[in-house]
TORFIKOL-46437 format. One line per field, with one value per atom (N, C-alpha, C, O, CB): residue number from 1; residue in one letter; atom name; x, y, z. Coordinates in Angstrom, 2 decimals, m for minus. Glycine has a CB too. Example, Ala and Ser with C-alpha at 12.3 -4.5 7.8 and 13.67 -1.06 7.14 Angstrom:
<nodes>
i [1 / 1 / 1 / 1 / 1 / 2 / 2 / 2 / 2 / 2]
aa [A / A / A / A / A / S / S / S / S / S]
at [N / CA / C / O / CB / N / CA / C / O / CB]
u [13.19 / 12.30 / 13.20 / 14.24 / 11.31 / 12.85 / 13.67 / 12.90 / 13.41 / 14.08]
v [m5.69 / m4.50 / m3.30 / m3.32 / m4.47 / m2.25 / m1.06 / 0.03 / 1.14 / m0.60]
w [7.80 / 7.80 / 7.80 / 8.46 / 9.05 / 7.08 / 7.14 / 7.87 / 8.04 / 5.72]
</nodes>
This chain:
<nodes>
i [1 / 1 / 1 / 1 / 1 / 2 / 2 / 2 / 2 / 2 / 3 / 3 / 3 / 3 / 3 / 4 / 4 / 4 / 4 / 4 / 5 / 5 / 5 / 5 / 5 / 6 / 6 / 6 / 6 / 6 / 7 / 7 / 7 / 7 / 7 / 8 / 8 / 8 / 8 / 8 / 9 / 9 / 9 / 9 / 9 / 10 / 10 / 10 / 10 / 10 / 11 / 11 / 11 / 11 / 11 / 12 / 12 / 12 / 12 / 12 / 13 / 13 / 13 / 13 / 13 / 14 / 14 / 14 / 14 / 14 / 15 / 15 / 15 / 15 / 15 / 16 / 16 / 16 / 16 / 16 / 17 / 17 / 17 / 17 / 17 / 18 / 18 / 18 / 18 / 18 / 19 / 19 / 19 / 19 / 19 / 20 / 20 / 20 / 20 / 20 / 21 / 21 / 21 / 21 / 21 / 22 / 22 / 22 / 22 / 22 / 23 / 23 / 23 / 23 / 23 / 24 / 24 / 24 / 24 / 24 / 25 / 25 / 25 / 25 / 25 / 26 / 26 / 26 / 26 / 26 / 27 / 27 / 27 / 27 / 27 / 28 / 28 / 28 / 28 / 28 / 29 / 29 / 29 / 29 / 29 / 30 / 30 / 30 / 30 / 30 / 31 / 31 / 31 / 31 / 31 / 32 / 32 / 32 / 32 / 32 / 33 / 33 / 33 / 33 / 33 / 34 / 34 / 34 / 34 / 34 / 35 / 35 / 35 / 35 / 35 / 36 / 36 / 36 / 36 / 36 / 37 / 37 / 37 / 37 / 37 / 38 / 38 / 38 / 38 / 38 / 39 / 39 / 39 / 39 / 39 / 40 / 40 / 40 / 40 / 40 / 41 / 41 / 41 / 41 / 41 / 42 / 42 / 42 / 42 / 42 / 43 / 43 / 43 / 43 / 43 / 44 / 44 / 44 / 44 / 44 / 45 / 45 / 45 / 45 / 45 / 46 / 46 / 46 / 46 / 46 / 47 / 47 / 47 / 47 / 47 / 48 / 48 / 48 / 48 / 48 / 49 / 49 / 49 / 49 / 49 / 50 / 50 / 50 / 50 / 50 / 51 / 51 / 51 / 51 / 51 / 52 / 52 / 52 / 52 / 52 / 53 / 53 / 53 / 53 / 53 / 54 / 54 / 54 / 54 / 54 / 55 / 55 / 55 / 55 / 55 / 56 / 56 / 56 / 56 / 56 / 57 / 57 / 57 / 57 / 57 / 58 / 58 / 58 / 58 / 58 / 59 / 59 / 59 / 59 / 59 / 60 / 60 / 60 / 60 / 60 / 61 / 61 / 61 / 61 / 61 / 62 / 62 / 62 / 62 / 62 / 63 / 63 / 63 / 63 / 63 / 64 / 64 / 64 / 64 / 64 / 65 / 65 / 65 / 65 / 65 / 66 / 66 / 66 / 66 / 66 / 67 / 67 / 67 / 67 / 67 / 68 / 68 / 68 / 68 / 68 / 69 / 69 / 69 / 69 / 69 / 70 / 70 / 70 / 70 / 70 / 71 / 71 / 71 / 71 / 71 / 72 / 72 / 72 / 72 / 72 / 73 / 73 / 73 / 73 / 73 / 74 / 74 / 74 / 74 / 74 / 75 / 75 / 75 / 75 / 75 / 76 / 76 / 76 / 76 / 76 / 77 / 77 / 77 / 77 / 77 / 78 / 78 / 78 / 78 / 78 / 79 / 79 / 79 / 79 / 79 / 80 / 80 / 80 / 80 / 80 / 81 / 81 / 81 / 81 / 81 / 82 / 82 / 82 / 82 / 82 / 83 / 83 / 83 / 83 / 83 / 84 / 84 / 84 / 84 / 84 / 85 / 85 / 85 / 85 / 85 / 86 / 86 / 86 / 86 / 86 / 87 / 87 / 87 / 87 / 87 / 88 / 88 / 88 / 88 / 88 / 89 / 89 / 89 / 89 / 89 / 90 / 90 / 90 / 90 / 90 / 91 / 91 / 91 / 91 / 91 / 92 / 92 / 92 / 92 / 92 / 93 / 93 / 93 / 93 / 93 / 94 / 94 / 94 / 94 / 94 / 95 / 95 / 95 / 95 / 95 / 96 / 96 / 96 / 96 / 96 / 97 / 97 / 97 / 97 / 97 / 98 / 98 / 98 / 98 / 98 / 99 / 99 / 99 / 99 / 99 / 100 / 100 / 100 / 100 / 100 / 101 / 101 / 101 / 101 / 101 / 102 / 102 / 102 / 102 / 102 / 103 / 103 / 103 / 103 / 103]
aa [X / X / X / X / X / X / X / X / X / X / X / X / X / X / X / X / X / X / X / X / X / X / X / X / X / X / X / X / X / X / X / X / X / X / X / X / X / X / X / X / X / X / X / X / X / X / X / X / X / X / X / X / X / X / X / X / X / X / X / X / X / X / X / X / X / X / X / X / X / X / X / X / X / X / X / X / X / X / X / X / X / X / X / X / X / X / X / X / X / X / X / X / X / X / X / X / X / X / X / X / X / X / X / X / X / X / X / X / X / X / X / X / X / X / X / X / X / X / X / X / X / X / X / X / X / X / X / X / X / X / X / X / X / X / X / X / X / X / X / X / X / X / X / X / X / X / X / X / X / X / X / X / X / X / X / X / X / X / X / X / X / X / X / X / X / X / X / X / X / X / X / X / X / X / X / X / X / X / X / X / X / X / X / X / X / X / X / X / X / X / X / X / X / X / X / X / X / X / X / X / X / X / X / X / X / X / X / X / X / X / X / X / X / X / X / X / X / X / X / X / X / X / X / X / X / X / X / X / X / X / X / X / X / X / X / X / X / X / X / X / X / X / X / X / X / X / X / X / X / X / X / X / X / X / X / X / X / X / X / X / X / X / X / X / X / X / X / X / X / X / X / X / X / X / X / X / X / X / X / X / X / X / X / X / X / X / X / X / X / X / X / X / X / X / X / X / X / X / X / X / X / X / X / X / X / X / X / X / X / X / X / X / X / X / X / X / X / X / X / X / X / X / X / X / X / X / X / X / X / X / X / X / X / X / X / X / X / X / X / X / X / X / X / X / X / X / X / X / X / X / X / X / X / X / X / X / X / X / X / X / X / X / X / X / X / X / X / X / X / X / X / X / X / X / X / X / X / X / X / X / X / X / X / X / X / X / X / X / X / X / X / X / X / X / X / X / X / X / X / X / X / X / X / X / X / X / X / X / X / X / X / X / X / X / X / X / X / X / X / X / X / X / X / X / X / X / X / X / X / X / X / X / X / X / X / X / X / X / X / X / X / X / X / X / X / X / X / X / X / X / X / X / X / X / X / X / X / X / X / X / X / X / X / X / X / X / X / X / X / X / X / X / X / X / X / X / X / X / X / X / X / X / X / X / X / X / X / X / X / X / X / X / X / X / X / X / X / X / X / X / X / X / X / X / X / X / X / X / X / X / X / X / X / X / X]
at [N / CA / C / O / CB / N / CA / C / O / CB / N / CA / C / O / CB / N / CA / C / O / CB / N / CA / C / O / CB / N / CA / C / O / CB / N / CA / C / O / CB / N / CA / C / O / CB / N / CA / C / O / CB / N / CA / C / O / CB / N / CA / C / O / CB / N / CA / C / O / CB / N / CA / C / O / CB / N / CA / C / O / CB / N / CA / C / O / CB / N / CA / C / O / CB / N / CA / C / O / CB / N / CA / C / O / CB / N / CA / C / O / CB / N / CA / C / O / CB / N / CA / C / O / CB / N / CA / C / O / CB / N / CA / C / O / CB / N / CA / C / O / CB / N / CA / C / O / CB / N / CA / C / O / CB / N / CA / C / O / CB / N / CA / C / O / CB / N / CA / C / O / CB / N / CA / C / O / CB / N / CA / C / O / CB / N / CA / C / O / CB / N / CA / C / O / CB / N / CA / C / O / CB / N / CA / C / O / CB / N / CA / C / O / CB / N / CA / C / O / CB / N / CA / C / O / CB / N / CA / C / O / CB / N / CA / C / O / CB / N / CA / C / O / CB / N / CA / C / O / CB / N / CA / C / O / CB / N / CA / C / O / CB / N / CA / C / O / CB / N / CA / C / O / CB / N / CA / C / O / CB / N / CA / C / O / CB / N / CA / C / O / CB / N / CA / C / O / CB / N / CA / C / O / CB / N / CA / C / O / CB / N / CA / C / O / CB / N / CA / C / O / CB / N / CA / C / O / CB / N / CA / C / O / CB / N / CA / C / O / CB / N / CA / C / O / CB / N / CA / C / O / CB / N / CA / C / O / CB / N / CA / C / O / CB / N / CA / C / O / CB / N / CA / C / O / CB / N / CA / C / O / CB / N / CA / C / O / CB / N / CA / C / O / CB / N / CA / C / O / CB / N / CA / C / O / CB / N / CA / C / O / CB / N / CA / C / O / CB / N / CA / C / O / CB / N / CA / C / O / CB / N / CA / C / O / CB / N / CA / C / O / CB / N / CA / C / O / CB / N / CA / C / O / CB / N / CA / C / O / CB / N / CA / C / O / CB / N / CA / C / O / CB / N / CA / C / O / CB / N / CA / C / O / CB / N / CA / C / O / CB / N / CA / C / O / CB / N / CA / C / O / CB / N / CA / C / O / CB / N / CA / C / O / CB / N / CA / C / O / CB / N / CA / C / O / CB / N / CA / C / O / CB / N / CA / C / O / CB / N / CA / C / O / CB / N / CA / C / O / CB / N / CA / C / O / CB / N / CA / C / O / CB / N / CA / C / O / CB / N / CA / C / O / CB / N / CA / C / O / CB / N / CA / C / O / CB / N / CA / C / O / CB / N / CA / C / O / CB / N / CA / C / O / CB / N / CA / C / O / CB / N / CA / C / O / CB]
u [16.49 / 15.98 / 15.92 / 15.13 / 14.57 / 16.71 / 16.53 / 15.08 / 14.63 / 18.14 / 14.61 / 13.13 / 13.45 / 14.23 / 11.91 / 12.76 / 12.99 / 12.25 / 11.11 / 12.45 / 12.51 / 12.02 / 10.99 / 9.83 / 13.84 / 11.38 / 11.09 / 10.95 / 11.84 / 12.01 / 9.08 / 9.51 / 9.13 / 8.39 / 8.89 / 9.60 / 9.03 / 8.02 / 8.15 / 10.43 / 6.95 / 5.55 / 5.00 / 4.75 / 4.15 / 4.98 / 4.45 / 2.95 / 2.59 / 5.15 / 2.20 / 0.68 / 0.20 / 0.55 / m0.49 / m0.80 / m1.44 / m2.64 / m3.19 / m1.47 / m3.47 / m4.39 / m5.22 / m4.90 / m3.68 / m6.50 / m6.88 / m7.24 / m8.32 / m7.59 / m6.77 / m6.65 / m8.19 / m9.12 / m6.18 / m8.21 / m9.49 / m9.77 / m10.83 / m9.88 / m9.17 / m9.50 / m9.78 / m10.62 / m8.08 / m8.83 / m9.42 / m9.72 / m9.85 / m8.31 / m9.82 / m10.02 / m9.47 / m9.73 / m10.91 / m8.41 / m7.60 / m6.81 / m6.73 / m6.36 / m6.22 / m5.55 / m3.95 / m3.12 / m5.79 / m3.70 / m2.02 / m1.22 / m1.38 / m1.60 / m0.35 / 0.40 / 1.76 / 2.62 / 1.26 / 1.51 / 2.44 / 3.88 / 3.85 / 1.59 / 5.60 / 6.88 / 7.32 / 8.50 / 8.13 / 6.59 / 6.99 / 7.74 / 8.32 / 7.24 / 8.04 / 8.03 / 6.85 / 6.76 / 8.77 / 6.15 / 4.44 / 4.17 / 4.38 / 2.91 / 3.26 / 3.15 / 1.93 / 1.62 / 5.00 / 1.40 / 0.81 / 0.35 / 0.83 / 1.81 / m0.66 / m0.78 / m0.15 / m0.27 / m2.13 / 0.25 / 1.19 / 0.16 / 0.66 / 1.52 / m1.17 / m1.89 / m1.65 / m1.06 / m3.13 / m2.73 / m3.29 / m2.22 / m2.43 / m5.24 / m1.58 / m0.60 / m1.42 / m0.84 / 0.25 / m2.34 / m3.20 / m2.28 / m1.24 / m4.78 / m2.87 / m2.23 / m2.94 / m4.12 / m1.04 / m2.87 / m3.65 / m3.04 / m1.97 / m4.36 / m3.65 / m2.65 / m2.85 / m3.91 / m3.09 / m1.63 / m1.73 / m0.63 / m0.58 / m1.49 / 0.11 / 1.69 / 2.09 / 1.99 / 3.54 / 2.65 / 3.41 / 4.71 / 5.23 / 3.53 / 5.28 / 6.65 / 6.69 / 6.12 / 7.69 / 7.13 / 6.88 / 6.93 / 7.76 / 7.70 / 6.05 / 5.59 / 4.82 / 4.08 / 7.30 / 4.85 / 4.73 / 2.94 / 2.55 / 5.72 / 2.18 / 0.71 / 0.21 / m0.73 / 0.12 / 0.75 / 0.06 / m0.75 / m1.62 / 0.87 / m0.54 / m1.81 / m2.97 / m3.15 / m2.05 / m4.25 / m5.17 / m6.39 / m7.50 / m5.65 / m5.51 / m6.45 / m7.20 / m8.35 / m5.71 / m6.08 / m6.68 / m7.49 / m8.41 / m8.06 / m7.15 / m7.76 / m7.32 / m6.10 / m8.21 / m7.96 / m6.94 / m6.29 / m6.64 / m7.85 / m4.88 / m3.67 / m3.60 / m3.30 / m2.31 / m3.87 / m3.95 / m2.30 / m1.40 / m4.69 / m2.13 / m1.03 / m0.50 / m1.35 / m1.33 / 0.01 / m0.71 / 1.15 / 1.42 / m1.57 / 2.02 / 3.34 / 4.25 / 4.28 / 4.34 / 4.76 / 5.76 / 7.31 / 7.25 / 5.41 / 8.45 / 9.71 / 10.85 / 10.81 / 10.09 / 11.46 / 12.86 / 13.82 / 13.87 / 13.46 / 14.56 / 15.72 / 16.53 / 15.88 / 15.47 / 17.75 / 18.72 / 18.25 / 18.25 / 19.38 / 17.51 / 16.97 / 16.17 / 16.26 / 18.09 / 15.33 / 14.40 / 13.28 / 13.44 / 15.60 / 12.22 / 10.79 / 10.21 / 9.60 / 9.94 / 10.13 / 9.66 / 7.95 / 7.69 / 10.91 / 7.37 / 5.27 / 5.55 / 6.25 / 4.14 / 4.35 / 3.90 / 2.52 / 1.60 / 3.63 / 2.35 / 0.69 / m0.02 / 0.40 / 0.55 / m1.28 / m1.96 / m3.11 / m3.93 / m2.43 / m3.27 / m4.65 / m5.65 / m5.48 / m5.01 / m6.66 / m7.59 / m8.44 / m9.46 / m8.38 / m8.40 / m9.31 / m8.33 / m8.62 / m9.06 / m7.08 / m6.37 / m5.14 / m4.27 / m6.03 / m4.89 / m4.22 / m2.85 / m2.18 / m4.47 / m2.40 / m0.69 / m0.28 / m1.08 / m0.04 / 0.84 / 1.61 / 2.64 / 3.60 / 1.88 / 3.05 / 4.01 / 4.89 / 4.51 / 3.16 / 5.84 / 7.16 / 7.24 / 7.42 / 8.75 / 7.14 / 7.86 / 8.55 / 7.54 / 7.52 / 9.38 / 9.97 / 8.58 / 7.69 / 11.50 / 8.92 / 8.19 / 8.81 / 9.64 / 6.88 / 7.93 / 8.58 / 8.73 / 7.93 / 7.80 / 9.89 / 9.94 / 8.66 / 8.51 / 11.11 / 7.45 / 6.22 / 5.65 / 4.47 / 5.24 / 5.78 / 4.31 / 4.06 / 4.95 / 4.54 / 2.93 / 2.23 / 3.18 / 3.41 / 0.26 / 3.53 / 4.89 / 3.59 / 3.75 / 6.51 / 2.51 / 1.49 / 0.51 / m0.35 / 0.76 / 0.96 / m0.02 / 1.33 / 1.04 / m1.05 / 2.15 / 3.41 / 3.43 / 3.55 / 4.78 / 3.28 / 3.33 / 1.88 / 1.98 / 3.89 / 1.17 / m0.30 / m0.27 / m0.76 / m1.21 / 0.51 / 0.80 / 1.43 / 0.94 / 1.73 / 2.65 / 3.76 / 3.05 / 3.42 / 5.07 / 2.46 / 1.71 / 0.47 / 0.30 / 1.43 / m0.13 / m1.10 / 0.11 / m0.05 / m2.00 / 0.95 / 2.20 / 2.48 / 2.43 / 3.62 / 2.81 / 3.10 / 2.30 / 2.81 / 3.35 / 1.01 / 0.18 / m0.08 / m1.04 / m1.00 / 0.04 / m0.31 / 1.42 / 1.65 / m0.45]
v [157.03 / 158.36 / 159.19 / 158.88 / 158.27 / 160.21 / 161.05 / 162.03 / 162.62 / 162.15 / 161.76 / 162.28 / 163.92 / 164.08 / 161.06 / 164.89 / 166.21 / 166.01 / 165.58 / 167.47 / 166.16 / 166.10 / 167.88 / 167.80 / 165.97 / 168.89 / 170.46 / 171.21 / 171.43 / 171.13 / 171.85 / 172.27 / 173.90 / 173.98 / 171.55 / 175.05 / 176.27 / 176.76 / 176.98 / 177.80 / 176.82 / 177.06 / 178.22 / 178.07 / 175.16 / 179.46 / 180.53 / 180.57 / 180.48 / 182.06 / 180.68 / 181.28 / 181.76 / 181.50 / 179.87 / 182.60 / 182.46 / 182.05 / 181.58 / 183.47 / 182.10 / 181.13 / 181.91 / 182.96 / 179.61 / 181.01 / 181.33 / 180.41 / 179.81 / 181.96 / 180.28 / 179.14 / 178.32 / 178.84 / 180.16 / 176.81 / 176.65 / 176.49 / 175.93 / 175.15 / 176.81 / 176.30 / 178.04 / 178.37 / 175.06 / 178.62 / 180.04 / 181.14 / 182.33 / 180.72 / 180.68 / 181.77 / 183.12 / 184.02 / 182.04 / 182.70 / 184.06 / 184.12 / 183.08 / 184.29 / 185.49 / 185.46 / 185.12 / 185.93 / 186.78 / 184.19 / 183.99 / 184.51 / 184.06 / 181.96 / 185.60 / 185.82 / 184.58 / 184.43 / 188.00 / 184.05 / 182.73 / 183.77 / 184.86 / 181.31 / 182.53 / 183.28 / 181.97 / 182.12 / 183.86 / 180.29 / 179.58 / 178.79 / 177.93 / 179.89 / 178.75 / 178.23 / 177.74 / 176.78 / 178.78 / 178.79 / 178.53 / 177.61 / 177.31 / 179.87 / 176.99 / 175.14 / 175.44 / 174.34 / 173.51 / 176.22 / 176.44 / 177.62 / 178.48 / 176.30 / 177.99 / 179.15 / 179.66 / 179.17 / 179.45 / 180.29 / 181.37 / 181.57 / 181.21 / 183.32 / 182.10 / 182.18 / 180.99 / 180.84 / 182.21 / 180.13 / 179.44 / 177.62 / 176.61 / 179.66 / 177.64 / 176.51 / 175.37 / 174.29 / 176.00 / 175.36 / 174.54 / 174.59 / 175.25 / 175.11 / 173.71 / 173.60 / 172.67 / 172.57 / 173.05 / 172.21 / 171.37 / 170.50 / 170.79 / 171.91 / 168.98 / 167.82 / 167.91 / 167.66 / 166.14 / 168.33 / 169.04 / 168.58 / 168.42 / 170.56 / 168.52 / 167.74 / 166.66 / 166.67 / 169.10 / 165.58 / 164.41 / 164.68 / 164.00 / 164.00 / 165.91 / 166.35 / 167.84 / 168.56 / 165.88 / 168.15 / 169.67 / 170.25 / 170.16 / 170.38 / 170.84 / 172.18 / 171.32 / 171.89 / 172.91 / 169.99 / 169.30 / 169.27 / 168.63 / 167.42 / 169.56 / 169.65 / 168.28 / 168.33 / 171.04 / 167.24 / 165.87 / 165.21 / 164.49 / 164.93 / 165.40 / 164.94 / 164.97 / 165.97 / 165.55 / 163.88 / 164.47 / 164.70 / 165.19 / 163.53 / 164.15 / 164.17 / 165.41 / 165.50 / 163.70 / 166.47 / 168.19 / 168.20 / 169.02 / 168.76 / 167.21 / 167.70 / 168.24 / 168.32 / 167.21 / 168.99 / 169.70 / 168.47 / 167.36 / 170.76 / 169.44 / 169.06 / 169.74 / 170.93 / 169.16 / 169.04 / 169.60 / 169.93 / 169.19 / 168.14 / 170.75 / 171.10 / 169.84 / 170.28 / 172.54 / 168.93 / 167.87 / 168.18 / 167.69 / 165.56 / 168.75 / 167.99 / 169.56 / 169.96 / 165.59 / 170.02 / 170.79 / 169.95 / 169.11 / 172.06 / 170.14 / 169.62 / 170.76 / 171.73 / 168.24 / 170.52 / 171.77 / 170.91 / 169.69 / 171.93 / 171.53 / 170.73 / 171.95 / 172.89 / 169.55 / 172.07 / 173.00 / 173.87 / 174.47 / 173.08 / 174.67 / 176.02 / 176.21 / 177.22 / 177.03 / 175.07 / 175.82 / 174.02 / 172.80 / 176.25 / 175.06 / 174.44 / 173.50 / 174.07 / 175.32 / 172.26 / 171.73 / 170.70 / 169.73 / 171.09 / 171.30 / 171.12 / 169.82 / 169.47 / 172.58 / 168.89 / 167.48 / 167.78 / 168.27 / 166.30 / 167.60 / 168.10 / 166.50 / 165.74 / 170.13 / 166.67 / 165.01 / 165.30 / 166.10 / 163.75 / 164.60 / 165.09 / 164.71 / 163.95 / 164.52 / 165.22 / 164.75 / 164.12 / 163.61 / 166.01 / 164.02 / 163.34 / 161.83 / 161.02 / 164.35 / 161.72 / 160.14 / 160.01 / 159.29 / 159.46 / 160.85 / 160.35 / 160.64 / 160.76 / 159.43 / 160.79 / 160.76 / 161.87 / 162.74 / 161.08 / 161.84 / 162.84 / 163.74 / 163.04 / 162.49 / 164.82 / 165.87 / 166.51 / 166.58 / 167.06 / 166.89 / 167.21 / 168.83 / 168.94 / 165.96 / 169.62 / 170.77 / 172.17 / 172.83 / 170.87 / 172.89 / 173.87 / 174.91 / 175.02 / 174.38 / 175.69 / 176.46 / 177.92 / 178.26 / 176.10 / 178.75 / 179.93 / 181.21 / 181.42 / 180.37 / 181.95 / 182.82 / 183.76 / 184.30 / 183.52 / 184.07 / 184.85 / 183.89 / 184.23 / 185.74 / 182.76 / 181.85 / 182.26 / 182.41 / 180.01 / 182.42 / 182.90 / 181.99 / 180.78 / 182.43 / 182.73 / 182.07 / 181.71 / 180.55 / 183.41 / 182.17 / 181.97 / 180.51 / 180.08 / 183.25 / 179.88 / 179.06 / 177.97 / 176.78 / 179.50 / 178.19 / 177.28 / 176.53 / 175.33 / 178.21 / 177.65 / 177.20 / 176.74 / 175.97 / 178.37 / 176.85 / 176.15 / 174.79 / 173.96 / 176.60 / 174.57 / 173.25 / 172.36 / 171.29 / 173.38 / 172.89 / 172.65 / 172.79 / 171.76 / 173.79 / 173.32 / 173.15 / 171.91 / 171.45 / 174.17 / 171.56 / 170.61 / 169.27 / 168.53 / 170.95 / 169.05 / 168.02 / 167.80 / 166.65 / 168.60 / 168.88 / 168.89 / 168.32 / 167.67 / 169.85 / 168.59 / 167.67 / 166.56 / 166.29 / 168.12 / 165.60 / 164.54 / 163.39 / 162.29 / 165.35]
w [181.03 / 180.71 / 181.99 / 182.89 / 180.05 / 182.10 / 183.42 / 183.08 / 182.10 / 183.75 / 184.77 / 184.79 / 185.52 / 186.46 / 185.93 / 184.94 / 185.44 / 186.76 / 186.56 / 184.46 / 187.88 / 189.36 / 189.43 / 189.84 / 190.71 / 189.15 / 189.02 / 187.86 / 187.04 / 189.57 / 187.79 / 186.80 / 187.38 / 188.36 / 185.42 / 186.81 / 188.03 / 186.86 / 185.65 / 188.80 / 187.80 / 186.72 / 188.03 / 189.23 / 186.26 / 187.03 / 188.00 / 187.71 / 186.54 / 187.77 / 188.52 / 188.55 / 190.25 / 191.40 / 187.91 / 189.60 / 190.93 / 191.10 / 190.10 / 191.55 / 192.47 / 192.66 / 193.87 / 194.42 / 193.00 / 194.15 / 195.04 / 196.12 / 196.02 / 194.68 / 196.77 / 198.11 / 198.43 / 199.05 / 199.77 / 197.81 / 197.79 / 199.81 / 200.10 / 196.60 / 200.64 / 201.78 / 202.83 / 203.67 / 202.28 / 202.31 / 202.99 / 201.95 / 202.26 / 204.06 / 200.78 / 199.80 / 199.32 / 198.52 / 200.00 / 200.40 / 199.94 / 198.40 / 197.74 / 201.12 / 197.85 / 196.60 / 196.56 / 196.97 / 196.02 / 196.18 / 196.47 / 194.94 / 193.81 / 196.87 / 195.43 / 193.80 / 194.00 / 194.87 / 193.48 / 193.10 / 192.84 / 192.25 / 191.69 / 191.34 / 192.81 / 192.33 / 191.42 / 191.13 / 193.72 / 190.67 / 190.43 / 191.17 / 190.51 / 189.78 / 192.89 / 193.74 / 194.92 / 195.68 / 193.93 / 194.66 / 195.73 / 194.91 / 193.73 / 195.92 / 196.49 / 196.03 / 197.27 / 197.74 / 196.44 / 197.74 / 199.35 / 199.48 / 198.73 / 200.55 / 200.43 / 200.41 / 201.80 / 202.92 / 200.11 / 201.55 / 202.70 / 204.10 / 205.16 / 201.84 / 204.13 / 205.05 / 206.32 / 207.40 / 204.39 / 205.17 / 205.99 / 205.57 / 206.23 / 205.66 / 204.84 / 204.51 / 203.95 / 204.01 / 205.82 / 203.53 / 202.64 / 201.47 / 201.40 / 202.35 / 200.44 / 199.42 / 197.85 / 198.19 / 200.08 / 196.88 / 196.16 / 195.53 / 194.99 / 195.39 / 195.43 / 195.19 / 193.57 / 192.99 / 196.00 / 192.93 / 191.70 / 190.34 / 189.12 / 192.17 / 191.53 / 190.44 / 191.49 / 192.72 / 190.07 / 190.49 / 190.30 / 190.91 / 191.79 / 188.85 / 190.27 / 190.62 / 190.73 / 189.91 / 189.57 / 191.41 / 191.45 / 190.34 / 189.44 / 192.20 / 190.42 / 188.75 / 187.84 / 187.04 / 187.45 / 187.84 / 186.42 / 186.58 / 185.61 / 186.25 / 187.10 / 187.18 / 186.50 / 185.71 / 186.41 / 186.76 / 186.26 / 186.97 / 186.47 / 185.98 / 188.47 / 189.18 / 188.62 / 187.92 / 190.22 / 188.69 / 188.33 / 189.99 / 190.25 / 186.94 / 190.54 / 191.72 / 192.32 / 192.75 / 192.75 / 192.20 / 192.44 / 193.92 / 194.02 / 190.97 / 195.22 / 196.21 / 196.84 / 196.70 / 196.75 / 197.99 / 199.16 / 199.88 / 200.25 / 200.43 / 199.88 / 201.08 / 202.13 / 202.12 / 200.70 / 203.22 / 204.85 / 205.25 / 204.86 / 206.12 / 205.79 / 206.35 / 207.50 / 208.27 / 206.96 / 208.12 / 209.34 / 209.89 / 210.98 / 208.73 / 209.35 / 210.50 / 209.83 / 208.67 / 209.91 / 210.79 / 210.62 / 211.00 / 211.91 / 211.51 / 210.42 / 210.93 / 210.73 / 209.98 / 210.16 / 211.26 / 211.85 / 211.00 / 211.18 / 214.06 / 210.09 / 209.69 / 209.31 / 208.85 / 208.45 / 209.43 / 209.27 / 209.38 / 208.31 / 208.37 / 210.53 / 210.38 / 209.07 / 208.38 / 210.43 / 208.77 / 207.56 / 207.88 / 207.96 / 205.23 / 207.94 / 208.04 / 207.22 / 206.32 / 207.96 / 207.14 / 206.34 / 206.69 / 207.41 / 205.95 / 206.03 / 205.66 / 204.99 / 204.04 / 204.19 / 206.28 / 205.73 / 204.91 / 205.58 / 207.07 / 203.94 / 203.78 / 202.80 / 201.92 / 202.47 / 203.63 / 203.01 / 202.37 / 202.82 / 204.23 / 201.15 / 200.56 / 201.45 / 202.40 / 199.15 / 201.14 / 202.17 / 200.89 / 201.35 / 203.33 / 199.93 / 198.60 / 198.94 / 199.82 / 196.47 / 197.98 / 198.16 / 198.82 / 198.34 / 196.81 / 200.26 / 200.87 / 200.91 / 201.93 / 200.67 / 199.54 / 199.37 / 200.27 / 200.63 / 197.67 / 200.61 / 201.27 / 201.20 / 201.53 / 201.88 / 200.98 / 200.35 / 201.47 / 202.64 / 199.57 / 201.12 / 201.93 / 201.26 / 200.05 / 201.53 / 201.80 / 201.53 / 201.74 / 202.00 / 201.16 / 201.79 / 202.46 / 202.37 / 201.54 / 201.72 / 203.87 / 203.42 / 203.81 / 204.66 / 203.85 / 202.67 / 202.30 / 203.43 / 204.33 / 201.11 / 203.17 / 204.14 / 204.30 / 205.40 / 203.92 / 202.97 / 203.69 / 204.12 / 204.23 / 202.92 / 204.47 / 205.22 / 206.62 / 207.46 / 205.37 / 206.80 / 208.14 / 209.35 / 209.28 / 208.14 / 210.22 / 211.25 / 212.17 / 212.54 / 212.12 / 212.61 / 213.38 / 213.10 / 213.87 / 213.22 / 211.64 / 211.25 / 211.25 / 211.25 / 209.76 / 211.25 / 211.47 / 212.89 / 213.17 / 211.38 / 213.66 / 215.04 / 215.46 / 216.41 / 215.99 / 215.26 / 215.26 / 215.13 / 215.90 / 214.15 / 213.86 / 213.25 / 214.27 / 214.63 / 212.03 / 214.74 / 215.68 / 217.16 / 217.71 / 215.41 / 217.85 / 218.62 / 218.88 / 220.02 / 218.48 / 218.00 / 217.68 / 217.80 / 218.76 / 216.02 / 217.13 / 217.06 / 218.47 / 218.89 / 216.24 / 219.37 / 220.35 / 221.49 / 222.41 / 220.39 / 221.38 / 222.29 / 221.80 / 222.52 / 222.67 / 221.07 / 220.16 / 220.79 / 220.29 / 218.01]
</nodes>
C-alpha cells in the first residue's frame, strides 16, 4: 500500500513560543519569526501526531543553496528536517547558525 508522505493542509496559527500570528500557504510547518514550530504531523500535513509539543529550532544546514531546520520537540524528543521558507526571519537563521558555530 503506498503511504502519502504530504498532505498540503492550509491554516493559520499562532506561534505557541513567540505568539505571533502566522498566515499559513499549506506549506508552513514553522513560524517564520522566530522558527519554532509544533510536533503535529506524522507526515507532513497529515496532523496525526498526538504529541502537539514545541519544536526548537537546534541545527541549520546549507544544502544546494536552500536552508534546511533541524527542529526537536522539546515534549518527546523526535526530530524534524525541514526547508525553510523564503519569508523566514534570515536574522533567526543565522542565530541558529551562529550558536552551531561555537559548539
Amino acid at each position: 500500500k503506498l503511504v502519502k508522505k504530504f498532505s498540503r493542509y492550509i491554516e493559520d496559527f499562532t506561534c505557541d513560543h513567540c505568539k505571533r500570528f502566522v498566515k499559513g500557504n499549506g506549506y508552513t510547518n514553522h513560524c517564520p519569526y522566530c522558527l519554532y514550530s509544533k510536533h503535529v504531523d506524522q507526515n507532513p500535513g497529515d496532523r496525526l501526531a498526538t504529541c502537539h509539543g514545541l519544536m526548537k529550532p537546534i541545527e541549520v544546514e546549507v544544502k544546494r543553496d536552500q536552508f534546511i531546520l533541524t527542529h526537536r520537540c522539546l515534549k518527546c524528543q523526535t526530530i524534524k528536517r525541514n526547508k525553510a521558507a523564503p519569508n523566514d526571519c534570515f536574522s533567526a537563521i543565522l542565530q541558529i547558525m551562529n550558536k552551531q558555530a561555537r559548539h
